[in-house]
BANU-665687 format. One record per atom (N, C-alpha, C): residue in three letters; x, y, z negated. Coordinates in pm, whole numbers, plus 50000, padded with zeros to 5 digits. Each point is the difference from the previous one (the first is absolute). Layout:
% residues N
ALAXYZ;...
***
This chain:
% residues 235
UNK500854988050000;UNK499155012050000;UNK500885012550000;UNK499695009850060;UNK500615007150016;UNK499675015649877;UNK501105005049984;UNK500155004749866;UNK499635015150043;UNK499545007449894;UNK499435016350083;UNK501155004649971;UNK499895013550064;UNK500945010949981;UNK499645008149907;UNK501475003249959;UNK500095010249862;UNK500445011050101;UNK499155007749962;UNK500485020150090;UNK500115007849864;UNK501465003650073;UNK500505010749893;UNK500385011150029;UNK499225011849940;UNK500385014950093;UNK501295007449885;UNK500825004550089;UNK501305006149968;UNK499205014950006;UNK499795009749921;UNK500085014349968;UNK501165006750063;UNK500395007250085;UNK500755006350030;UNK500535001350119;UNK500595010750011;UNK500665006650175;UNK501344994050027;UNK499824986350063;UNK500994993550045;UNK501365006050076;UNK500824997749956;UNK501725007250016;UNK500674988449996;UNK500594995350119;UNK501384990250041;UNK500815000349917;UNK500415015449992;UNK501305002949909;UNK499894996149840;UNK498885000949964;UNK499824999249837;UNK500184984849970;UNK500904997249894;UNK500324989649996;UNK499324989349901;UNK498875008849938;UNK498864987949964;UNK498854995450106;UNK500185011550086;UNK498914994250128;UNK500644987550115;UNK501245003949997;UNK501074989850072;UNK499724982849861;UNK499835001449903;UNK500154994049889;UNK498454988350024;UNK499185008550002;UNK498364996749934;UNK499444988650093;UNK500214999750144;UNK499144991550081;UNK501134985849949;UNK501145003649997;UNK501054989449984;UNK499294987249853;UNK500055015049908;UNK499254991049887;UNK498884991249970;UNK498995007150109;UNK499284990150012;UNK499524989250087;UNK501455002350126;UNK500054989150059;UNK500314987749911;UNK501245004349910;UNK500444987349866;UNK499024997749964;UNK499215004749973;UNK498314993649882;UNK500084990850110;UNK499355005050096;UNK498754991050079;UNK500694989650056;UNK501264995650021;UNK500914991350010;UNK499714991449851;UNK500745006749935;UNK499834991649872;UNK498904993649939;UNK498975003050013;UNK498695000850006;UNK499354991150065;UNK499965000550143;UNK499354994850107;UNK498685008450024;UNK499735009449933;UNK498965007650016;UNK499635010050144;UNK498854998650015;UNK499995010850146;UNK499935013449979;UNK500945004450016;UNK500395016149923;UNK499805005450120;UNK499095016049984;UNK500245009550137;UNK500265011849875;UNK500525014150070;UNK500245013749935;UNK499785008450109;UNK499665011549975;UNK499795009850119;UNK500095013849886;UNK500725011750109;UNK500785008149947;UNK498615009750048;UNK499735002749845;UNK498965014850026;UNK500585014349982;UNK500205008350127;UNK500705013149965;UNK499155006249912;UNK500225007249925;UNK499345008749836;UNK498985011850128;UNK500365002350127;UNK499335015150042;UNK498264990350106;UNK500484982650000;UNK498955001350061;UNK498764985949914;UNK500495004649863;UNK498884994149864;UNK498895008350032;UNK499044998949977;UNK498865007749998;UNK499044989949887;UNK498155008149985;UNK499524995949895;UNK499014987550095;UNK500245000650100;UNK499614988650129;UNK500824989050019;UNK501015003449973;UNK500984987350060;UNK499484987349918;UNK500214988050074;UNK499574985049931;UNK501134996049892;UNK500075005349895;UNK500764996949898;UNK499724984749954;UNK498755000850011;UNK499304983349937;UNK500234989250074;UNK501465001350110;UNK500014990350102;UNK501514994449932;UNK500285005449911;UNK501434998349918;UNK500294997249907;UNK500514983349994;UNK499734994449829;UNK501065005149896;UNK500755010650084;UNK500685005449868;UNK501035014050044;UNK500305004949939;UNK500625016050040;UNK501455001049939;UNK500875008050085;UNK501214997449963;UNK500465015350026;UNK500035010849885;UNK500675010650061;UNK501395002449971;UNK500685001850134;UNK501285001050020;UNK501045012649939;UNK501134998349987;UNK501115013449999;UNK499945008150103;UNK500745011250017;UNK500325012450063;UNK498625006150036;UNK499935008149874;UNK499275014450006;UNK500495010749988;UNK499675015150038;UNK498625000650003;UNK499414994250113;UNK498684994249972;UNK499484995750124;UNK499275007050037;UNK499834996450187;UNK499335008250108;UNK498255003949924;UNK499774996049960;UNK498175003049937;UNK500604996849867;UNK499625004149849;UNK499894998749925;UNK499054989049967;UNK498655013150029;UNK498784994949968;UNK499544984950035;UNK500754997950165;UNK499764988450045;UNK500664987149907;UNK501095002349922;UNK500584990549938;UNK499014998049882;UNK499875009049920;UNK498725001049894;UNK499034993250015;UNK499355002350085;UNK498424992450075;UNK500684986649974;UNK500864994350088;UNK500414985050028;UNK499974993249804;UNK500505008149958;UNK500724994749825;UNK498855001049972;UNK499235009749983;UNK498745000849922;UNK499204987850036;UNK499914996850142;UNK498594987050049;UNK500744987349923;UNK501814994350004;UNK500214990549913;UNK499885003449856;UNK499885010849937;UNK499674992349892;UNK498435006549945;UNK499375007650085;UNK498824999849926;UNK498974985950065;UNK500944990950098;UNK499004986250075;UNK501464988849964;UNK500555007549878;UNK500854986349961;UNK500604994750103;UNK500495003550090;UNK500554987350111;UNK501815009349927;UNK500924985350033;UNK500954999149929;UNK501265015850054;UNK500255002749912;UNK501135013050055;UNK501404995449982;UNK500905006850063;UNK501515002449984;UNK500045012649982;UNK500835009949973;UNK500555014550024;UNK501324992249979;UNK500865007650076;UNK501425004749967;UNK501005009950007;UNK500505005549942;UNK500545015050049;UNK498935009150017;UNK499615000250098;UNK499415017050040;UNK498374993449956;UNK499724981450029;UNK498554997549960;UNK499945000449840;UNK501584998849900;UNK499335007149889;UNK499575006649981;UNK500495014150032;UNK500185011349984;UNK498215003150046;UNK499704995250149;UNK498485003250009;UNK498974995149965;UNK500324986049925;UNK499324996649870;UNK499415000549912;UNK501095006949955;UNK499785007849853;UNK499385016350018;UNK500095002250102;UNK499535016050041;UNK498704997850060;UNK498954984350039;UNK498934996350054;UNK499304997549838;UNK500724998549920;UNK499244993549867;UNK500075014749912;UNK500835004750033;UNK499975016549928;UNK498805004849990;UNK499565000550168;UNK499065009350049;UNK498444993349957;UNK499994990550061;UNK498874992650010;UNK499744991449880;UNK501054998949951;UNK499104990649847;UNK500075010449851;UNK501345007249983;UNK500165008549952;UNK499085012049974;UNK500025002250128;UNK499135013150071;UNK500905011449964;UNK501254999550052;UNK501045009949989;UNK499835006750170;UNK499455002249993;UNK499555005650191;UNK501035012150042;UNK500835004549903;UNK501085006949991;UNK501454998650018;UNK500054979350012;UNK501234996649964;UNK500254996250143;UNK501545004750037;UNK500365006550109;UNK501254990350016;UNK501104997650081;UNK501384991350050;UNK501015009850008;UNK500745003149942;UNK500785009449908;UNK500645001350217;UNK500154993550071;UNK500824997450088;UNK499645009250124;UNK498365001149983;UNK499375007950084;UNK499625010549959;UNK499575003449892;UNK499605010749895;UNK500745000849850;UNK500865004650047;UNK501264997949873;UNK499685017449892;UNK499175007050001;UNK499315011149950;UNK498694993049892;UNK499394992550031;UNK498864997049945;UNK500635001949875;UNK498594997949904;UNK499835006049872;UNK500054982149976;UNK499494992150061;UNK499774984349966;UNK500744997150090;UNK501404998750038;UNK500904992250058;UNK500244984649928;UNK499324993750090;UNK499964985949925;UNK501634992649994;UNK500254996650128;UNK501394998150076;UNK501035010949993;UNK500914995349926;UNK500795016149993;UNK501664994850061;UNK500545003949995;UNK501614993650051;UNK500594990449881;UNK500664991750033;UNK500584989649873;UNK501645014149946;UNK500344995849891;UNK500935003649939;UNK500914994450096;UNK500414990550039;UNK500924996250075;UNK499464991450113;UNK500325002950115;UNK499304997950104;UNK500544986950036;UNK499214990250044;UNK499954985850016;UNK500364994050129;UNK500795007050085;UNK500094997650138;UNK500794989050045;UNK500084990450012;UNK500274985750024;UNK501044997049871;UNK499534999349901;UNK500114996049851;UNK499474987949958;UNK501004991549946;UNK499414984449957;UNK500005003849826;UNK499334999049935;UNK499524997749843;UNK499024986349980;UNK499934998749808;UNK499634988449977;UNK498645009249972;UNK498884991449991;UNK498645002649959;UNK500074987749912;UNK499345004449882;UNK499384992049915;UNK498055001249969;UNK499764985350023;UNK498574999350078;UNK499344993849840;UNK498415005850002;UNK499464999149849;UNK500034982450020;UNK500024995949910;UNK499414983750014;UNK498574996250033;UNK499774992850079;UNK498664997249989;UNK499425007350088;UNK500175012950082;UNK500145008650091;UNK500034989150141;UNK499005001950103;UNK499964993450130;UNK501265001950048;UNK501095011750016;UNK501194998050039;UNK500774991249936;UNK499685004249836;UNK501334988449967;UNK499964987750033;UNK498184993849980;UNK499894985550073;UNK500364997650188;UNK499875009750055;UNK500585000150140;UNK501294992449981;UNK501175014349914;UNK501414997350039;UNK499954987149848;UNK499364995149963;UNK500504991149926;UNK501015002249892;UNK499945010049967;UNK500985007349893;UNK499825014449943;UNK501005002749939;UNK499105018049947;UNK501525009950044;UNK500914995150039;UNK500975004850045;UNK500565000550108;UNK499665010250117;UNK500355001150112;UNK500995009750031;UNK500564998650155;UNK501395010250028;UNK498934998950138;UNK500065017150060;UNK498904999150118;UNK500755016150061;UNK499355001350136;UNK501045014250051;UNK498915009550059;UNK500105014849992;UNK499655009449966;UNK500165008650158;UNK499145005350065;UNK500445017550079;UNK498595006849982;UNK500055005649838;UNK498645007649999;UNK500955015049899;UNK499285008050006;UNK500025013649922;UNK499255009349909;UNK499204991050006;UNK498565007149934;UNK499354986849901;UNK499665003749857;UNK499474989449974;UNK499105011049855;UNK499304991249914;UNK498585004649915;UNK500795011849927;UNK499185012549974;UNK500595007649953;UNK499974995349836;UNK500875002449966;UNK500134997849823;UNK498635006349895;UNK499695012550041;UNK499275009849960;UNK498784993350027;UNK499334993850103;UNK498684994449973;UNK500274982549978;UNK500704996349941;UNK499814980250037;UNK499824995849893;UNK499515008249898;UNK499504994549863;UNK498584998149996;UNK499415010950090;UNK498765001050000;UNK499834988750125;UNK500565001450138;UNK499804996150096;UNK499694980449979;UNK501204999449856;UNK499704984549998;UNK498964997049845;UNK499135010049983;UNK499584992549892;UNK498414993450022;UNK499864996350125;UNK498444993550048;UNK500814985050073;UNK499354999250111;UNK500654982250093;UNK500955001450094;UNK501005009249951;UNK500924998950106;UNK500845000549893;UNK501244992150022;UNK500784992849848;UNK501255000750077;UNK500485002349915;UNK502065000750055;UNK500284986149978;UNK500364989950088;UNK500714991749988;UNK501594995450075;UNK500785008450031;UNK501125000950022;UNK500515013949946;UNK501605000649947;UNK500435012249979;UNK501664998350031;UNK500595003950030;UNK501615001950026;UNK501004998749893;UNK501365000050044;UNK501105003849896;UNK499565013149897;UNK499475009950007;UNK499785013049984;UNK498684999049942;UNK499414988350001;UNK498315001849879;UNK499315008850122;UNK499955000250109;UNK499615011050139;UNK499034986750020;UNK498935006050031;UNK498414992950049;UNK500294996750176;UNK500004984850021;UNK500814995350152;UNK498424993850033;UNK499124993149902;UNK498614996350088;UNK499464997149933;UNK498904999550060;UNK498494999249914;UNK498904992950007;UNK499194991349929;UNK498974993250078;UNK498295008049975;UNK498984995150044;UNK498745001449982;UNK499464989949870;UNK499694999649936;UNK499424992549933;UNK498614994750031;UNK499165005150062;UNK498684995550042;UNK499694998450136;UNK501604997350071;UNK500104994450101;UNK500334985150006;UNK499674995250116;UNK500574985150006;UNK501694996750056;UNK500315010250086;UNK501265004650021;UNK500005014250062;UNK500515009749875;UNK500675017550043;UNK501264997249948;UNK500625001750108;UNK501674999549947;UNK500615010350035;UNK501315005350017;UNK500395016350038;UNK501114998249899;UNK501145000650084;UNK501175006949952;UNK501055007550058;UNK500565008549956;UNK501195006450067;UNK501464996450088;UNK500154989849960;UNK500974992150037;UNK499244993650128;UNK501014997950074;UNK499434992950135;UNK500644984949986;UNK498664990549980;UNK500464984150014;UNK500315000050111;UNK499495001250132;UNK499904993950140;UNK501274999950029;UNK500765004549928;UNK501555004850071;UNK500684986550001;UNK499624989549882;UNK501074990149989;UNK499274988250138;UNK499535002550067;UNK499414991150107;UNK501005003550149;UNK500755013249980;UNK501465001550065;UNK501034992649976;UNK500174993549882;UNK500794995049942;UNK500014984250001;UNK498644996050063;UNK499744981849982;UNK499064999749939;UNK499525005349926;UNK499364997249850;UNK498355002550016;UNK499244992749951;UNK498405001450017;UNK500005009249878;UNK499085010349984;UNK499815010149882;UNK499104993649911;UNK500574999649893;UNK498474990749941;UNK498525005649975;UNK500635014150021;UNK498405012049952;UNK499814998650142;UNK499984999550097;UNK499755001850130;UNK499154978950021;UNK501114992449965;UNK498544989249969;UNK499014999549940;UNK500165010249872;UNK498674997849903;UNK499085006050053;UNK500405011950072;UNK498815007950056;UNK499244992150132;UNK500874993450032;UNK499374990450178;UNK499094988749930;UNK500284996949874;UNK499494985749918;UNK498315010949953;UNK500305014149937;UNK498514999649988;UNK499295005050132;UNK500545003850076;UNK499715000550142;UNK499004989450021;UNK500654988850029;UNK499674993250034;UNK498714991549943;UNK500105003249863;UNK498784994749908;UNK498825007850001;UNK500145015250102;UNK498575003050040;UNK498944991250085;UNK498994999649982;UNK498404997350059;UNK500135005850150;UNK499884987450065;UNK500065002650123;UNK498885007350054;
***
């Protein structure tokens, strides 16, 4: 019998040069190899999301690095339909960052909170610049226990690599995490690296880019966990 397809939409304005986009199809060629699963992905540019587009044709959402992206708003829309219809998320890099600035607005109701990157004036700069900028930087993350990542990587201690610049501003992430969005990764530096949903079945989002080690040989294990609840959607 023949097995359905898992469709997975990538968030973002595809660039050759960027080396998690060079990274990402690779990674999940390894799943679906490893796997045997019938994996498809299709690259949605952020300028042509709309509140029409068939989002519901996609058992799971994956927003990518290198922002700012071409539509904002369009990336927003996409994050908002996975997790207010639960279908499984990734963010990484720039899909943290619009993540946490989709849950600001809309669950928060911070309708003020702005991406320090594009609007670096706001009064609610959510995203502000890191203290030390992360531009192809390998650090360890230490992952909460019990946390869907840590059961991914099978451990609570990871070494993972970095080209982001912007991450939660200090000034709001006390408030920002005290409802269902929970810090479960943090760095050498006690610095907030990712986060899950709690009243999701899978919201994942971190700063660090997994897809990268799929350059390297290596299947990402957050990049399987996310194809595994992928795949456990209702056809």
């Amino acid at each position: 019998m023949e097995t359905r397809s898992i469709r997975i939409a990538l968030i973002g304005d595809y660039d050759p040069h960027v080396t998690a986009h060079q990274a990402i199809p690779i990674a999940l060629e390894r799943v679906a190899a490893y796997t045997g699963l019938n994996l498809q992905w299709q690259w949605l540019a952020t300028d042509e999301i709309h509140t029409d587009s068939p989002l519901h044709t996609f058992d799971g959402f994956w927003c990518v690095p290198a922002s700012p992206y071409r539509n904002m708003d369009g990336a927003l829309l996409a994050i908002r339909f996975a997790r207010e219809q639960r279908r499984p998320f990734l963010g990484t890099c720039g899909g943290f960052q619009h993540a946490v600035l989709e849950y600001a607005r809309n669950v928060l109701g911070w309708s003020d909170a702005e991406h320090g990157e594009t609007a670096p004036d706001a009064a609610r700069a959510l995203l502000t610049p890191l203290t030390c900028a992360l531009v192809e930087a390998v650090d360890s993350i230490h992952l909460r226990e019990g946390s869907l990542i840590a059961e991914a990587y099978g451990c609570t201690e990871i070494r993972e690599g970095y080209r982001c610049r912007y991450g939660v501003n200090p000034q709001f992430e006390g408030e920002l995490l005290k409802h269902e969005l929970h810090a479960v990764g943090h760095d050498s530096q006690q610095e907030l690296r990712a986060f899950e949903l709690s009243d999701h079945p899978f919201f994942v989002a971190t700063l660090f880019q997994p897809e990268r080690a799929a350059l390297k040989g290596v299947l990402p294990p957050l990049v399987g966990a996310f194809v595994a609840a992928c795949a456990g959607q209702p056809s």
